[in-house]
ChimeraX commands (.cxc) that place a marker at each C-alpha (Angstrom):
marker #1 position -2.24,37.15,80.09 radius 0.5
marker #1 position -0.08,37.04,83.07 radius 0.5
marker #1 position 1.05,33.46,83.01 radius 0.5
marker #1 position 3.31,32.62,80.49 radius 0.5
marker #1 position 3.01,28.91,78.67 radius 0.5
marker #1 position 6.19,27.06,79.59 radius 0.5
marker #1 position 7.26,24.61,77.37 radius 0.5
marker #1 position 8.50,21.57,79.07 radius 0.5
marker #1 position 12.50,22.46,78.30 radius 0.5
marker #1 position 11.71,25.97,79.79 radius 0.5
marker #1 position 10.19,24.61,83.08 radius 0.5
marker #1 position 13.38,21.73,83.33 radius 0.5
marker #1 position 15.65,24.69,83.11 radius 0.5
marker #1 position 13.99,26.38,85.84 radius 0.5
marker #1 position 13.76,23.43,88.14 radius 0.5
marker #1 position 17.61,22.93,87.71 radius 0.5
marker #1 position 18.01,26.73,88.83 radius 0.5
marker #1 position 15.80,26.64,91.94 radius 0.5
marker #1 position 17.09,23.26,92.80 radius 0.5
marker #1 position 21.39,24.99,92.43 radius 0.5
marker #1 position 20.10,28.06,94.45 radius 0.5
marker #1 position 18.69,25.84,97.45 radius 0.5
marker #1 position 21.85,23.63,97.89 radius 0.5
marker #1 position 24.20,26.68,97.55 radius 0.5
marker #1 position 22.53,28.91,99.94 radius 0.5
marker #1 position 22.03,25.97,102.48 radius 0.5
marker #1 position 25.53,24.96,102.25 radius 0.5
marker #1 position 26.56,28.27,102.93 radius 0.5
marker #1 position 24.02,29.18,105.48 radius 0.5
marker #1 position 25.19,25.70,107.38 radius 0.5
marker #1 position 29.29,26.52,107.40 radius 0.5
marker #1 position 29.68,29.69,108.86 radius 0.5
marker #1 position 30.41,28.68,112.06 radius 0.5
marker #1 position 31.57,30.85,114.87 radius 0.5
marker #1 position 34.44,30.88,117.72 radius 0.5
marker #1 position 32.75,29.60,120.69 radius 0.5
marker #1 position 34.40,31.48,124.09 radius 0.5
marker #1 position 34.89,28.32,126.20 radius 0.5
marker #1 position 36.70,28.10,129.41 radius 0.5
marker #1 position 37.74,24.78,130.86 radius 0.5
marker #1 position 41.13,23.41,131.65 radius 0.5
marker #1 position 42.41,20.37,130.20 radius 0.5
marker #1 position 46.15,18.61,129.32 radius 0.5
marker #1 position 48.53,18.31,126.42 radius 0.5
marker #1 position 48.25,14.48,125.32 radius 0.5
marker #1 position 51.76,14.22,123.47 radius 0.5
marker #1 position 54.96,14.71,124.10 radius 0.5
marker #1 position 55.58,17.04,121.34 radius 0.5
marker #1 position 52.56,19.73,120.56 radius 0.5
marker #1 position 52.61,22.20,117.58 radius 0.5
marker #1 position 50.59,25.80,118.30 radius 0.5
marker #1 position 49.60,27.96,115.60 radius 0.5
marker #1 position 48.53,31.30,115.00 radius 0.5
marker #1 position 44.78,30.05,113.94 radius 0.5
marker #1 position 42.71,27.52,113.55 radius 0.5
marker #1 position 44.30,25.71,111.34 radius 0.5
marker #1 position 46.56,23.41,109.77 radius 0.5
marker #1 position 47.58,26.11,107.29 radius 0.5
marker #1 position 48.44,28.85,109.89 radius 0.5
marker #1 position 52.14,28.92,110.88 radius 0.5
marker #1 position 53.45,27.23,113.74 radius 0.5
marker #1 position 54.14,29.84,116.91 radius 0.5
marker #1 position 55.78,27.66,119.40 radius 0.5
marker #1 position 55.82,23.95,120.19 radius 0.5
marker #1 position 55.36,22.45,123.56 radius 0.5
marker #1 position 58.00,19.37,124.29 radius 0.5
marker #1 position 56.26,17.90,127.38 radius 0.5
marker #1 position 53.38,15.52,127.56 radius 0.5
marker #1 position 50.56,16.56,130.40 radius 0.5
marker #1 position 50.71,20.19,130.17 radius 0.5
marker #1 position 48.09,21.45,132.01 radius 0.5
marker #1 position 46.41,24.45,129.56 radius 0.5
marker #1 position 43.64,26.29,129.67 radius 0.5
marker #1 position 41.01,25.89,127.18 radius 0.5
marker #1 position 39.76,29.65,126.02 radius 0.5
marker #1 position 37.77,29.08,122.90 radius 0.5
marker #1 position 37.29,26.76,120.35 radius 0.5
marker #1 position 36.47,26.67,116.41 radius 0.5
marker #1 position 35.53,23.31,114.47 radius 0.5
marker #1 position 37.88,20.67,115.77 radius 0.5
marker #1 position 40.74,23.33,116.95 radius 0.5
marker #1 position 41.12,24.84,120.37 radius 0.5
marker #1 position 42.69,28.20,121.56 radius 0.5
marker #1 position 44.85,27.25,124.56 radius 0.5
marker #1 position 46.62,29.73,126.74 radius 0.5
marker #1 position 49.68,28.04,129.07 radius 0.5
marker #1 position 51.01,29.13,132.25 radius 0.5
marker #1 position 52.45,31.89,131.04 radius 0.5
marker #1 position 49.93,33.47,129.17 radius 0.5
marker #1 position 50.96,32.35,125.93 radius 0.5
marker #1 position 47.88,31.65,123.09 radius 0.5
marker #1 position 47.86,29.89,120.53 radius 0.5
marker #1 position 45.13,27.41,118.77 radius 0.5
marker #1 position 46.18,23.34,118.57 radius 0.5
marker #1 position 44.14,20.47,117.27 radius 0.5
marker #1 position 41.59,19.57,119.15 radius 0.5
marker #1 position 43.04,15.52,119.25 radius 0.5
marker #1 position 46.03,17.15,120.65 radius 0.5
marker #1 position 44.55,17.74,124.17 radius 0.5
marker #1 position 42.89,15.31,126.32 radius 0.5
marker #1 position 40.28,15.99,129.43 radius 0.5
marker #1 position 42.41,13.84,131.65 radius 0.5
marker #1 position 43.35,16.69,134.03 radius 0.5
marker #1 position 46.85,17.63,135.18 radius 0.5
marker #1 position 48.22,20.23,137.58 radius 0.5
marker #1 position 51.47,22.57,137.51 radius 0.5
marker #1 position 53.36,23.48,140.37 radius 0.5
marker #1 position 53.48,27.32,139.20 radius 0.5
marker #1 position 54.96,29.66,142.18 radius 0.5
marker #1 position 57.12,32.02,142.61 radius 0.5
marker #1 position 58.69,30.05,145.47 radius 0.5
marker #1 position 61.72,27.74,144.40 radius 0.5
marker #1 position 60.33,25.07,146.81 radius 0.5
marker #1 position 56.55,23.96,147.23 radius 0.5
marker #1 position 55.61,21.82,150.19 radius 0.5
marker #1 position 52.97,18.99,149.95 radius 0.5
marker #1 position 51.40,18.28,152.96 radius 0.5
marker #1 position 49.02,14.55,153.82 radius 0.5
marker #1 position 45.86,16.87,154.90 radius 0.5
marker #1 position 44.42,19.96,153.26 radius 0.5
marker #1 position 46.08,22.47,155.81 radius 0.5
marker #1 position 49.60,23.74,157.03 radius 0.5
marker #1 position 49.65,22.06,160.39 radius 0.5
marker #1 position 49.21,18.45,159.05 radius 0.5
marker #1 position 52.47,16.53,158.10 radius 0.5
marker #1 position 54.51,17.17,155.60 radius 0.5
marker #1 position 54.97,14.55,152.82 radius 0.5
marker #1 position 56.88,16.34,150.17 radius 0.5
marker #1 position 58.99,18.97,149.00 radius 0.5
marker #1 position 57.89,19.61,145.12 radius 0.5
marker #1 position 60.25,22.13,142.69 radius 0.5
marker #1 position 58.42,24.46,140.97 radius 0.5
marker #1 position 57.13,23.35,137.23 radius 0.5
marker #1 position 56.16,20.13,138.39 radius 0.5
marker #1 position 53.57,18.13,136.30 radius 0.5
marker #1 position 51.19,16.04,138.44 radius 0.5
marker #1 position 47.63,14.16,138.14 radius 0.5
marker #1 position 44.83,16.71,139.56 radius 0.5
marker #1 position 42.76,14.68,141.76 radius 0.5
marker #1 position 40.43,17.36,143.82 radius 0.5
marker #1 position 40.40,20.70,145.22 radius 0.5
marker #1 position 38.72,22.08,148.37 radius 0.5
marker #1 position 38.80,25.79,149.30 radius 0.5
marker #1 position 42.60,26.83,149.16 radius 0.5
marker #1 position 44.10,23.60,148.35 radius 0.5
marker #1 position 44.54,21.08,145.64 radius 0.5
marker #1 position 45.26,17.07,146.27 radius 0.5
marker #1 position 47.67,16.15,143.84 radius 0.5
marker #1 position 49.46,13.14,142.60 radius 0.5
marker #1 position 53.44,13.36,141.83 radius 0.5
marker #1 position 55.54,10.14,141.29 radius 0.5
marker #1 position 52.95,8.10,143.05 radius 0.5
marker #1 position 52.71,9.88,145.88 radius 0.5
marker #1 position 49.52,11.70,146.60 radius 0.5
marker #1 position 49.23,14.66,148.71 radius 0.5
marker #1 position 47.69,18.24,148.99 radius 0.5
marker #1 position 49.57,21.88,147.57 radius 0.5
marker #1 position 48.19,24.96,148.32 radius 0.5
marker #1 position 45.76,26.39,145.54 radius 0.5
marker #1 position 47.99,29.55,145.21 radius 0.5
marker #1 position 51.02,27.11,144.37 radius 0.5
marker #1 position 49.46,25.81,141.53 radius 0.5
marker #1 position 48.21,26.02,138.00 radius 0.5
marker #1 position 45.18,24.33,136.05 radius 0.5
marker #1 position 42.67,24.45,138.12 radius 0.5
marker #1 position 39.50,26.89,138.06 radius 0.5
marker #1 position 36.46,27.83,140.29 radius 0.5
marker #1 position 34.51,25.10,139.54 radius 0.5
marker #1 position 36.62,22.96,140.80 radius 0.5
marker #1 position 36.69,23.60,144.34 radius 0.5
marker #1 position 34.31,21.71,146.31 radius 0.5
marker #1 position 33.04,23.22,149.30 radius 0.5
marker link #1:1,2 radius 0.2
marker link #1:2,3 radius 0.2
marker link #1:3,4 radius 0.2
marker link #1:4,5 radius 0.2
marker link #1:5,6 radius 0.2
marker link #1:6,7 radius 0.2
marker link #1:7,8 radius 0.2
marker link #1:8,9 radius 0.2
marker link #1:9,10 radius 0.2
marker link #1:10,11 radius 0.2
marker link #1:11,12 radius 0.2
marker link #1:12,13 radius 0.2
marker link #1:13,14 radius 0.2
marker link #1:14,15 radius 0.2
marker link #1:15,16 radius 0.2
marker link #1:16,17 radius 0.2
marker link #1:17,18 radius 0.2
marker link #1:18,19 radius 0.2
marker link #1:19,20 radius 0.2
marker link #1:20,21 radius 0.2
marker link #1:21,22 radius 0.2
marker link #1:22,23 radius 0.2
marker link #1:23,24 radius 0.2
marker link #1:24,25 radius 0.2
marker link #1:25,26 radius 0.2
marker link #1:26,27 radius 0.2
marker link #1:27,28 radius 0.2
marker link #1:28,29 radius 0.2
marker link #1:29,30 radius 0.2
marker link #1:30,31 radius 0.2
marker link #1:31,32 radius 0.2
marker link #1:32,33 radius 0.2
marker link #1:33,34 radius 0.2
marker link #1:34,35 radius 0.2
marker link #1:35,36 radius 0.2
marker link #1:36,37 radius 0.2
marker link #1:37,38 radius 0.2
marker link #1:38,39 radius 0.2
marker link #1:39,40 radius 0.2
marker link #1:40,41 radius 0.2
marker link #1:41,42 radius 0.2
marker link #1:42,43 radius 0.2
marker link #1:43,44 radius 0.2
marker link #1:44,45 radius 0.2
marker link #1:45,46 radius 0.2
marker link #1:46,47 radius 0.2
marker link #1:47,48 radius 0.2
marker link #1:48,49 radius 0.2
marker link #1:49,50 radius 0.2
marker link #1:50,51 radius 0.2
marker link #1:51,52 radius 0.2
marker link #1:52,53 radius 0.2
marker link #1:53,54 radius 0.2
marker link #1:54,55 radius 0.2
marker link #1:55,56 radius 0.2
marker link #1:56,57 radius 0.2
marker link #1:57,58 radius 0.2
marker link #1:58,59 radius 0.2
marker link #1:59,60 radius 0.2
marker link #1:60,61 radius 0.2
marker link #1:61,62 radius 0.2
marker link #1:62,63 radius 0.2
marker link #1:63,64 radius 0.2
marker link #1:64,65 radius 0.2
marker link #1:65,66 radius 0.2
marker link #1:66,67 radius 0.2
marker link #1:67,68 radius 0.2
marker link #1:68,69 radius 0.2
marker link #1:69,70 radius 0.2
marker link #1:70,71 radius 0.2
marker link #1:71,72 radius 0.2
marker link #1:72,73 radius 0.2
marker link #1:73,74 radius 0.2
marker link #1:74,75 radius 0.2
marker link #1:75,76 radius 0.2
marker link #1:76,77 radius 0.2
marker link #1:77,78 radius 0.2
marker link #1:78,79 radius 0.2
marker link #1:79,80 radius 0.2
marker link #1:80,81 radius 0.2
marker link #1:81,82 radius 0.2
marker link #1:82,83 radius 0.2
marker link #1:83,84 radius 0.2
marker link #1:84,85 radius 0.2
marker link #1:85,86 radius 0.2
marker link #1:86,87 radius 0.2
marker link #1:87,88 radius 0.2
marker link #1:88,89 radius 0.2
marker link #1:89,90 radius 0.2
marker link #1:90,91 radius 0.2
marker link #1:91,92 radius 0.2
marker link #1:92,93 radius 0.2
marker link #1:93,94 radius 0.2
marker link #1:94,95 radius 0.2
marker link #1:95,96 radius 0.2
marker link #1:96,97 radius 0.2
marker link #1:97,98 radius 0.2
marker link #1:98,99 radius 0.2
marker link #1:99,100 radius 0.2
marker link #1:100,101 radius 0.2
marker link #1:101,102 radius 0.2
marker link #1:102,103 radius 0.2
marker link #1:103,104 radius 0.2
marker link #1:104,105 radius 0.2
marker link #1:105,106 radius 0.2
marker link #1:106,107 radius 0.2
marker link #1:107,108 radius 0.2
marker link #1:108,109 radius 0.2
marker link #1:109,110 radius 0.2
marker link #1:110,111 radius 0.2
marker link #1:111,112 radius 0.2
marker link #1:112,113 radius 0.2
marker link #1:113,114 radius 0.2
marker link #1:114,115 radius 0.2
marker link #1:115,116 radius 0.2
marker link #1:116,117 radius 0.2
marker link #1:117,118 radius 0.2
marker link #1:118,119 radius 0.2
marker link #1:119,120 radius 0.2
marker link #1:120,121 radius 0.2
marker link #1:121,122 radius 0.2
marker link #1:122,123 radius 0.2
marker link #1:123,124 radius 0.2
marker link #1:124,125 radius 0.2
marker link #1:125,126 radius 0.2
marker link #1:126,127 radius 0.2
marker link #1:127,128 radius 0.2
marker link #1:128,129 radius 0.2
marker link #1:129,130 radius 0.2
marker link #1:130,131 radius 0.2
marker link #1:131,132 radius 0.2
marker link #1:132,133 radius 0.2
marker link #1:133,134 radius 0.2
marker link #1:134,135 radius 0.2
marker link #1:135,136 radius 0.2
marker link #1:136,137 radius 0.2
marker link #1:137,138 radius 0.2
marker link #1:138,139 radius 0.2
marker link #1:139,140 radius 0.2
marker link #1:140,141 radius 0.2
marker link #1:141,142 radius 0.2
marker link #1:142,143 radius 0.2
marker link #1:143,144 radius 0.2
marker link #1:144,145 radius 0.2
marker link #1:145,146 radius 0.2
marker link #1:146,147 radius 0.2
marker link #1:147,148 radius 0.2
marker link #1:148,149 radius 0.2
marker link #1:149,150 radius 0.2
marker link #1:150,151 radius 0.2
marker link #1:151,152 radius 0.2
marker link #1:152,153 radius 0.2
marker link #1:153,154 radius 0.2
marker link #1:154,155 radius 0.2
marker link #1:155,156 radius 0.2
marker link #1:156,157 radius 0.2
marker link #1:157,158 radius 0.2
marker link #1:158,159 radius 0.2
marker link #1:159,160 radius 0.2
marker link #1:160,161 radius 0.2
marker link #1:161,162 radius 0.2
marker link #1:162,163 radius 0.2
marker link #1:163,164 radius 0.2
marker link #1:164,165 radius 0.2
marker link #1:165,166 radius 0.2
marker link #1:166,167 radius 0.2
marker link #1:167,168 radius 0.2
marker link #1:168,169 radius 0.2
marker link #1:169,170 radius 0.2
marker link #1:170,171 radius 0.2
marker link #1:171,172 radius 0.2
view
C-alpha cells in the first residue's frame, strides 16, 4: 500500500512543519528588497545632517552637512534611506526623514558674483547681485533660467548659475 496510516500525533507533527516552512519562506521571499535608481532633487530639512556609507543606521558616518536647505540630488533609494549626491559630487545614503520635497536652489558657478535679474533674460533689470553658494527657495524654471527666492526677494538666475534643478523642471 502506498498510503501510509497516520496516526493523529504523526499528522499534527506534519501540519506544524508545513505550516513553519510557509511563514519562513514568505517572510523571506517578502524582505529582499532592492535599491531602486531614483532621480529627483529634493532639500536637507535640518540644520545638521549625518551621511553614511549605506543604508543604514549601522554604517559609519562619511561626512555631515551643517546647513539646513541643501539642495541634493536624490539618486536611489532603499527602505526608508536615500542615496544623495551634493553639489560636489559627493554620495552618501541619509535617512529618508532627513530630506524634505520642499525644493531649494544653490547658486553653484564658477563666477564669484551671480546676477539676478526681474525677467527671465539678460536685458531686463537687474535686481540682485547673489555670491556664489547661496541657498534660495526654487520657485520655477523656463528654458535657461530659474526664478528664485533669496531673502525675500524673488527674481530669475540663469540655469547654468545654479544647482538643484533637473529637466523636468523646465517648462516650456
Amino acid at each position: 500500500m502506498i498510503f501510509k496510516k497516520f496516526n493523529n500525533f504523526d499528522l499534527k507533527k506534519i501540519l506544524i512543519l508545513i505550516t513553519i516552512n510557509l511563514i519562513f519562506f514568505s517572510t523571506v521571499a517578502n524582505s529582499t528588497q532592492q535599491i531602486q535608481e531614483v532621480n529627483y532633487f529634493a532639500s536637507l530639512r535640518s540644520n545638521e545632517t549625518n551621511v553614511r556609507s549605506g543604508p543604514g543606521s549601522n554604517y559609519p558616518i562619511k561626512f555631515s552637512f551643517k546647513i539646513k536647505n541643501l539642495p541634493v540630488k536624490v539618486i536611489s533609494e532603499y527602505d526608508n534611506w536615500c542615496e544623495i549626491e551634493d553639489y560636489e559630487g559627493s554620495r552618501g545614503w541619509v535617512a529618508q526623514n532627513l530630506i524634505t520635497k520642499k525644493r531649494h536652489l544653490l547658486t553653484y558657478s564658477k563666477k564669484n558674483i551671480i546676477q539676478m535679474f526681474a525677467k527671465n533674460n539678460i536685458q531686463s533689470r537687474k535686481i540682485y547681485n547673489v555670491e556664489n553658494l547661496v541657498i534660495g527657495e526654487f520657485i520655477k524654471c523656463i528654458k535657461d533660467w530659474c526664478a528664485v527666492k533669496i531673502n525675500d526677494k524673488k527674481g530669475w538666475i540663469a540655469s547654468e548659475d545654479i544647482f538643484g534643478f533637473n529637466e523636468n523642471d523646465i517648462e516650456t
